[in-house]
PyMOL Python script that loads the backbone (N, CA, C, O; Angstrom):
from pymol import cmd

cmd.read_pdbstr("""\
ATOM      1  N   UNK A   1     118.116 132.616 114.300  1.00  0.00           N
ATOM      2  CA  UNK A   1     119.402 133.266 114.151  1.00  0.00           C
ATOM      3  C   UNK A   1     120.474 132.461 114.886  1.00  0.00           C
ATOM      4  O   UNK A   1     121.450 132.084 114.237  1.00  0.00           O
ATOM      5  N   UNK A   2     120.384 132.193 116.068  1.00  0.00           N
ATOM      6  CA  UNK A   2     121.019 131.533 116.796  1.00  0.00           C
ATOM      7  C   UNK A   2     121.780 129.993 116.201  1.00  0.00           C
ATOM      8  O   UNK A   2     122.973 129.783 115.981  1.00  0.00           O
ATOM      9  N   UNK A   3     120.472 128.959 116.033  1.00  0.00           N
ATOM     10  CA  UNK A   3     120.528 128.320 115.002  1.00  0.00           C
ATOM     11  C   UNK A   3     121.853 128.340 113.922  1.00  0.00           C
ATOM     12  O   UNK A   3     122.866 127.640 113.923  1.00  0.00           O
ATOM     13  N   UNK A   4     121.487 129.273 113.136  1.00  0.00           N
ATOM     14  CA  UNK A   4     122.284 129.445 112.329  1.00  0.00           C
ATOM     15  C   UNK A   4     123.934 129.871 112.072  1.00  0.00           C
ATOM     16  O   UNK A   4     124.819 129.415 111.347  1.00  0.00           O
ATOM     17  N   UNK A   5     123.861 130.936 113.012  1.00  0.00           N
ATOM     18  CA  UNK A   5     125.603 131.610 113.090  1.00  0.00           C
ATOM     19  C   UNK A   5     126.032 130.209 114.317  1.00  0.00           C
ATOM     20  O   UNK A   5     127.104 129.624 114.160  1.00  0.00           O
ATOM     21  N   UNK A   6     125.441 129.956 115.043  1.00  0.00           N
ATOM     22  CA  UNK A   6     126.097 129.180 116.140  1.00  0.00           C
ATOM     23  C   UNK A   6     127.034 127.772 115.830  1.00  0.00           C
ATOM     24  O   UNK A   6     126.488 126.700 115.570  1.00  0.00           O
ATOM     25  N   UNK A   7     128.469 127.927 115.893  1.00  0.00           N
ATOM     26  CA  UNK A   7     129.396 126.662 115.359  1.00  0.00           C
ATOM     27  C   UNK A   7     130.239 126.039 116.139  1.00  0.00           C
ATOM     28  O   UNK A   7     131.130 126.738 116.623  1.00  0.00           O
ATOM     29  N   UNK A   8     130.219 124.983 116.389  1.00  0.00           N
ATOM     30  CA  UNK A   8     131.430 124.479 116.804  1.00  0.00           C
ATOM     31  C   UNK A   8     132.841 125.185 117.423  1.00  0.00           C
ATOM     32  O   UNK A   8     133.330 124.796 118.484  1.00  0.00           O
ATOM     33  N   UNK A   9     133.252 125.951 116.855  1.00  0.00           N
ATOM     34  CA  UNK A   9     134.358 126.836 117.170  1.00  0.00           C
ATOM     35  C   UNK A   9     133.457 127.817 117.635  1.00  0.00           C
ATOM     36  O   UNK A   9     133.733 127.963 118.825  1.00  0.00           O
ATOM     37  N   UNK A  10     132.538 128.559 117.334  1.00  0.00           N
ATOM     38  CA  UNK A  10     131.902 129.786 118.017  1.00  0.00           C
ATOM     39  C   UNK A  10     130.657 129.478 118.356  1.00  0.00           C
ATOM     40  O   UNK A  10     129.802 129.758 117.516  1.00  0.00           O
ATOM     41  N   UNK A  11     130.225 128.867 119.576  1.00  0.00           N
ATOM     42  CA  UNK A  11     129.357 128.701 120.102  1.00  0.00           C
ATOM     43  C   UNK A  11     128.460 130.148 120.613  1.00  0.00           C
ATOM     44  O   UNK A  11     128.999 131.207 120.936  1.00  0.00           O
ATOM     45  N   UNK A  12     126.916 129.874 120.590  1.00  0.00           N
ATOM     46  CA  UNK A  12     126.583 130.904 120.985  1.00  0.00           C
ATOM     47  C   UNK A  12     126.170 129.972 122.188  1.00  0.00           C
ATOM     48  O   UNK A  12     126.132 128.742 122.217  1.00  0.00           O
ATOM     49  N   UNK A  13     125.778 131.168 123.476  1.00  0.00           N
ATOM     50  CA  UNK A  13     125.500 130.534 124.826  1.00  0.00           C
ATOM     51  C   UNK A  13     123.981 131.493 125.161  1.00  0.00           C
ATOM     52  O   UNK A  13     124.134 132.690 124.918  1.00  0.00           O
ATOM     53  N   UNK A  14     122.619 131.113 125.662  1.00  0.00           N
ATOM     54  CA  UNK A  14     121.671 131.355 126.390  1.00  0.00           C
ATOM     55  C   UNK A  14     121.952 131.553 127.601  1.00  0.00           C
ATOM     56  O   UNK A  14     122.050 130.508 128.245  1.00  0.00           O
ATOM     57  N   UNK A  15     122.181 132.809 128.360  1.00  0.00           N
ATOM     58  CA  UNK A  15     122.552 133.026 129.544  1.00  0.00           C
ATOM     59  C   UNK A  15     121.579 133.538 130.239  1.00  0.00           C
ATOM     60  O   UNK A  15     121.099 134.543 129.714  1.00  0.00           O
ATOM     61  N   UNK A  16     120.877 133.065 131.713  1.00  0.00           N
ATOM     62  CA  UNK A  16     119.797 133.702 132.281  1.00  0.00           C
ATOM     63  C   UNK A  16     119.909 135.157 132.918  1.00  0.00           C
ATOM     64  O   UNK A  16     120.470 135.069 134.010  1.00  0.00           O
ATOM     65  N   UNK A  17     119.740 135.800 132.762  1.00  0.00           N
ATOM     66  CA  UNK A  17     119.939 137.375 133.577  1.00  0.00           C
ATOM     67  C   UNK A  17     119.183 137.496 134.540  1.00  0.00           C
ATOM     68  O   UNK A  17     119.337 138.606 135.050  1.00  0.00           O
ATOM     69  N   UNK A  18     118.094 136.616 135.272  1.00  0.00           N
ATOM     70  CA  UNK A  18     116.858 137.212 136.150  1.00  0.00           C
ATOM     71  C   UNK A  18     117.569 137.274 137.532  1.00  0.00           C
ATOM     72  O   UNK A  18     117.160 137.947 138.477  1.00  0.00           O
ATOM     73  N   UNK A  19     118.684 136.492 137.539  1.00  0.00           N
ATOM     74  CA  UNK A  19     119.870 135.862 138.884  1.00  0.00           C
ATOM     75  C   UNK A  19     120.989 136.323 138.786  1.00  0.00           C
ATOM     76  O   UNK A  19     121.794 135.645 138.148  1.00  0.00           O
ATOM     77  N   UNK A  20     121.508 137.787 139.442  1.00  0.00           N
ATOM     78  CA  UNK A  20     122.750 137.530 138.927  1.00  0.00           C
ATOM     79  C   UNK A  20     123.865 136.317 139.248  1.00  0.00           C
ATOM     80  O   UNK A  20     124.841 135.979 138.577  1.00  0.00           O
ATOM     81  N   UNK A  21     123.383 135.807 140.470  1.00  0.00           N
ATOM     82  CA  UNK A  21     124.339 134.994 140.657  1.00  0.00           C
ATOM     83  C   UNK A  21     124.408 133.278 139.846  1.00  0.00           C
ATOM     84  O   UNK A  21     125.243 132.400 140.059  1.00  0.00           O
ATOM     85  N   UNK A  22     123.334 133.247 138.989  1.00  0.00           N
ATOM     86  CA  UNK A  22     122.922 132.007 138.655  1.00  0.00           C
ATOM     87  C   UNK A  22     123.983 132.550 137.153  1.00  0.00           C
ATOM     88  O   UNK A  22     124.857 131.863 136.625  1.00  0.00           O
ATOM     89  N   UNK A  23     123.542 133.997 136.733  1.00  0.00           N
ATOM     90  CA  UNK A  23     124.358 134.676 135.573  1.00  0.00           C
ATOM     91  C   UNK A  23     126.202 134.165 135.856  1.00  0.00           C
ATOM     92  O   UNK A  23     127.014 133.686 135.065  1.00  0.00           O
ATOM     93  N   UNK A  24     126.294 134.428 136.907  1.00  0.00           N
ATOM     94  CA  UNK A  24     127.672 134.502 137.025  1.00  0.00           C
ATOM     95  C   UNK A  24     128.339 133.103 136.677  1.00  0.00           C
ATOM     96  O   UNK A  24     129.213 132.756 135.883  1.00  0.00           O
ATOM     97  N   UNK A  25     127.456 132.373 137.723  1.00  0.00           N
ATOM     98  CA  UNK A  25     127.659 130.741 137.640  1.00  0.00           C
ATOM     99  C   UNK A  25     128.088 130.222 136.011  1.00  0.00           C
ATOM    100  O   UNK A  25     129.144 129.791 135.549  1.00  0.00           O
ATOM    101  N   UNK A  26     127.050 130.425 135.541  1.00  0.00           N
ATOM    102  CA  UNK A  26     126.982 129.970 134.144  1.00  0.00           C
ATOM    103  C   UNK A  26     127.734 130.342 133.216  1.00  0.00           C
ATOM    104  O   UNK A  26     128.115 129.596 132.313  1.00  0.00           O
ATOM    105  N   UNK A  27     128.095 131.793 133.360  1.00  0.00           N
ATOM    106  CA  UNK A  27     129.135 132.390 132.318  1.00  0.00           C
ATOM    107  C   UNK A  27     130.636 132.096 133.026  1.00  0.00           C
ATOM    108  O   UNK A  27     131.462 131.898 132.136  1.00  0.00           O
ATOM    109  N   UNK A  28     131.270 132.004 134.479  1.00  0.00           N
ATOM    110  CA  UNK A  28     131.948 131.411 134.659  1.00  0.00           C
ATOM    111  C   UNK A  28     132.642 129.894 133.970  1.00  0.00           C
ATOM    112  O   UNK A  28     133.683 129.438 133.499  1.00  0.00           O
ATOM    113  N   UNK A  29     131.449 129.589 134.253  1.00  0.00           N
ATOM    114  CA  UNK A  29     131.541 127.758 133.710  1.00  0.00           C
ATOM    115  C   UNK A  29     131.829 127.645 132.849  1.00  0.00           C
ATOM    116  O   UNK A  29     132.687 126.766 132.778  1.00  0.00           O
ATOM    117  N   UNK A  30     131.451 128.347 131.419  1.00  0.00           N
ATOM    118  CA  UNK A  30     131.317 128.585 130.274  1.00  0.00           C
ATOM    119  C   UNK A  30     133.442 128.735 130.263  1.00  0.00           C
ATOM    120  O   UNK A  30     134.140 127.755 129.998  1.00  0.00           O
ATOM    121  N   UNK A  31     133.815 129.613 130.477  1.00  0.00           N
ATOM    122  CA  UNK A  31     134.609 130.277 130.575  1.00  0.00           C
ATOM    123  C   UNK A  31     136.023 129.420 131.104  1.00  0.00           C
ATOM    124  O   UNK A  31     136.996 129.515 130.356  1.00  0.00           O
ATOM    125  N   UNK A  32     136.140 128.781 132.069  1.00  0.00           N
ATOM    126  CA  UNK A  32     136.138 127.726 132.915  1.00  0.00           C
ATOM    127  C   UNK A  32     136.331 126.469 131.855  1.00  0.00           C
ATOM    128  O   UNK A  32     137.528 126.288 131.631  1.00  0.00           O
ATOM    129  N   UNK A  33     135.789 125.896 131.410  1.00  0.00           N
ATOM    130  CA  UNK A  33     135.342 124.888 130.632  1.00  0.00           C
ATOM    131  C   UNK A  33     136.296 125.218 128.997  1.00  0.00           C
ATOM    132  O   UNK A  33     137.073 124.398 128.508  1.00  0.00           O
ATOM    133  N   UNK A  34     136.049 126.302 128.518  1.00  0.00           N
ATOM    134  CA  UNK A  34     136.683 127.157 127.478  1.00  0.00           C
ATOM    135  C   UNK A  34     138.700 126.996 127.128  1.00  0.00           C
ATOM    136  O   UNK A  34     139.502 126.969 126.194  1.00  0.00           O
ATOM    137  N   UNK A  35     138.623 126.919 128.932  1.00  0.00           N
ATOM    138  CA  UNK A  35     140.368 127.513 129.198  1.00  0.00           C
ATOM    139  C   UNK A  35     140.410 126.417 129.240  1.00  0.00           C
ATOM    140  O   UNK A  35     141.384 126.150 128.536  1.00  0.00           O
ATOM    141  N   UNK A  36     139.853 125.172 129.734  1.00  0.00           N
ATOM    142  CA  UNK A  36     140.544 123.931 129.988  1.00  0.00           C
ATOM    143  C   UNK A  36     140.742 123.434 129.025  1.00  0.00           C
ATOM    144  O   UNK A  36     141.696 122.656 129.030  1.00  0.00           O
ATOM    145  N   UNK A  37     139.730 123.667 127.305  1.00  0.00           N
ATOM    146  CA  UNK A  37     140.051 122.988 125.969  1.00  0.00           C
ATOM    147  C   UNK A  37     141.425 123.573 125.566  1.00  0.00           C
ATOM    148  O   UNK A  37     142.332 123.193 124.826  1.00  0.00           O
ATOM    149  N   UNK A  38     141.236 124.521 126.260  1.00  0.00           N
ATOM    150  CA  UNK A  38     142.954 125.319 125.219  1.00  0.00           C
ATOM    151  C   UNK A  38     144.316 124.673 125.469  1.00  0.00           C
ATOM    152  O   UNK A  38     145.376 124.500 124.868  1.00  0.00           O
ATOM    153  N   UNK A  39     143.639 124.339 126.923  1.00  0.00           N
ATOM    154  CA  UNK A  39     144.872 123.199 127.432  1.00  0.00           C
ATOM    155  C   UNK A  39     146.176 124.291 127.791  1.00  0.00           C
ATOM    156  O   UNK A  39     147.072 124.128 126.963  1.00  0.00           O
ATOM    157  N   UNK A  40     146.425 125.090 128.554  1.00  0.00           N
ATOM    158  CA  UNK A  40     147.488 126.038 128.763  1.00  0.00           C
ATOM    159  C   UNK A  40     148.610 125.501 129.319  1.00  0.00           C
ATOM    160  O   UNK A  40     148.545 124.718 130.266  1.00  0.00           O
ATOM    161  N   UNK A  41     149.876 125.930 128.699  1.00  0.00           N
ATOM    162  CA  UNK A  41     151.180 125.204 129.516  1.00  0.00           C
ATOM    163  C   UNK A  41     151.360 126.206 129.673  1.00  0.00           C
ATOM    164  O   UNK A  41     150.789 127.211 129.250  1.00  0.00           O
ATOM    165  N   UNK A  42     152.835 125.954 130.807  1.00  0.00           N
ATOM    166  CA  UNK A  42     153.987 127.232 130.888  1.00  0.00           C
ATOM    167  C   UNK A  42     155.127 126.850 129.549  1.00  0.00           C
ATOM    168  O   UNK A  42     155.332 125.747 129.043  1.00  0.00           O
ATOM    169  N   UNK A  43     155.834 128.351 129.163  1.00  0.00           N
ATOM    170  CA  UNK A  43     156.967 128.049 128.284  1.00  0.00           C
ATOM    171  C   UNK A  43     157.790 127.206 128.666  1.00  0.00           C
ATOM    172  O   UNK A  43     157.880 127.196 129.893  1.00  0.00           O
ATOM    173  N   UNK A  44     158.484 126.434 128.117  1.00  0.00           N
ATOM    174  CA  UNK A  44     159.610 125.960 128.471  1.00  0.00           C
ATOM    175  C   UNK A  44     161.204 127.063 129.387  1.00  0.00           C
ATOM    176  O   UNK A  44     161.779 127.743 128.538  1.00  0.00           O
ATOM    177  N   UNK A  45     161.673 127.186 130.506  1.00  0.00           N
ATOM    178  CA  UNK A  45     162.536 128.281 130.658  1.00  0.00           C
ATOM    179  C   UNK A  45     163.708 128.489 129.786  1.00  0.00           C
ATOM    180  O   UNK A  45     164.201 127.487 129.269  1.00  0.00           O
ATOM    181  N   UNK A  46     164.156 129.490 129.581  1.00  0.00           N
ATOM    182  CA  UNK A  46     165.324 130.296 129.248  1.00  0.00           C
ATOM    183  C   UNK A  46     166.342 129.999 129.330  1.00  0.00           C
ATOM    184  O   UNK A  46     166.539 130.308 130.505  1.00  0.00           O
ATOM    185  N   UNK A  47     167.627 129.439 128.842  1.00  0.00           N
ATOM    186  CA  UNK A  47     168.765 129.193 128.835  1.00  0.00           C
ATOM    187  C   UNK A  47     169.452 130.045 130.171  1.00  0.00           C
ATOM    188  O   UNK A  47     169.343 131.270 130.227  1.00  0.00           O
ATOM    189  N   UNK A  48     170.055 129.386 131.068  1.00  0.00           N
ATOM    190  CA  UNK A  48     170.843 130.094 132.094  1.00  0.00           C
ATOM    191  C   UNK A  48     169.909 130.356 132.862  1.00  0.00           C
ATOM    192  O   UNK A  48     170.305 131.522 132.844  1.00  0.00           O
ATOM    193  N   UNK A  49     168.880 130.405 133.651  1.00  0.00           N
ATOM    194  CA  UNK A  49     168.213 131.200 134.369  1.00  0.00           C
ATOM    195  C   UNK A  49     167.833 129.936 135.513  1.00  0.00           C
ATOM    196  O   UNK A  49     166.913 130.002 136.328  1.00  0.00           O
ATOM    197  N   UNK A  50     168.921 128.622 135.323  1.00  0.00           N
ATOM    198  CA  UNK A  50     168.370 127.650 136.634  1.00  0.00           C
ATOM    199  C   UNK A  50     169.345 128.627 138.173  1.00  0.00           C
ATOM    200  O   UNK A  50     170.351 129.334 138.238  1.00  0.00           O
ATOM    201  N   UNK A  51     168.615 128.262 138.875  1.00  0.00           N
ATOM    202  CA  UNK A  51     169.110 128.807 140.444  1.00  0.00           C
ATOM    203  C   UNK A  51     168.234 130.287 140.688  1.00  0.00           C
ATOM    204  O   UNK A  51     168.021 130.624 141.852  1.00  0.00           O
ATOM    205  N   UNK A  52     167.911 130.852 139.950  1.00  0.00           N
ATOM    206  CA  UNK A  52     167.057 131.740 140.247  1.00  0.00           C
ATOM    207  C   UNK A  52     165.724 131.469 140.770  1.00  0.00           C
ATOM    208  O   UNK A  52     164.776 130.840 140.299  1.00  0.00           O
ATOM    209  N   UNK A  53     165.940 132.292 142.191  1.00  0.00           N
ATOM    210  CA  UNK A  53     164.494 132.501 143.087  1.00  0.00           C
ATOM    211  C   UNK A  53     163.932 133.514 142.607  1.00  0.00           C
ATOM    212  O   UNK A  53     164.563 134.517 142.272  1.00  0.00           O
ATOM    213  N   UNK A  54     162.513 133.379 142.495  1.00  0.00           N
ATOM    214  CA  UNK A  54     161.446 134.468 142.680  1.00  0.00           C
ATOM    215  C   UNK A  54     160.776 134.597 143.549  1.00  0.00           C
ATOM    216  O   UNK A  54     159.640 134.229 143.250  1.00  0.00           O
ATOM    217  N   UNK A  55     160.875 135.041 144.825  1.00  0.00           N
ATOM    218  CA  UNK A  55     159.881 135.562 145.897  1.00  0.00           C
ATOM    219  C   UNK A  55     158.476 136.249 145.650  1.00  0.00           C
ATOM    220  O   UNK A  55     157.791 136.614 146.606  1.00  0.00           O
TER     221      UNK A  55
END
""", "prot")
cmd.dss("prot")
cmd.show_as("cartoon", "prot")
cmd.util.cbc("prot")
cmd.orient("prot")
């Protein structure tokens, strides 16, 4: 099954459960690894809004 549905864009992942902390590790990473392909920017800012502090 795995095999089969598992693609490129939708990866399936084997995650160990006997650890939670080995669990965490791994699905972190996963996750982690995921956000960095997406490559995230900030928007570009808003017309007028230079000189403004945010504390």
């Amino acid at each position: 099954m795995l095999a089969e549905t598992s693609t490129a864009y939708a990866p399936w992942y084997l995650i160990p459960a006997n650890r939670n902390w080995l669990r965490n590790l791994a699905v972190s990473e996963i996750v982690a690894d995921a956000i960095d392909e997406l490559n995230p920017q900030y928007p570009e800012p808003a017309a007028g809004v230079e000189g403004i502090t945010i504390i």
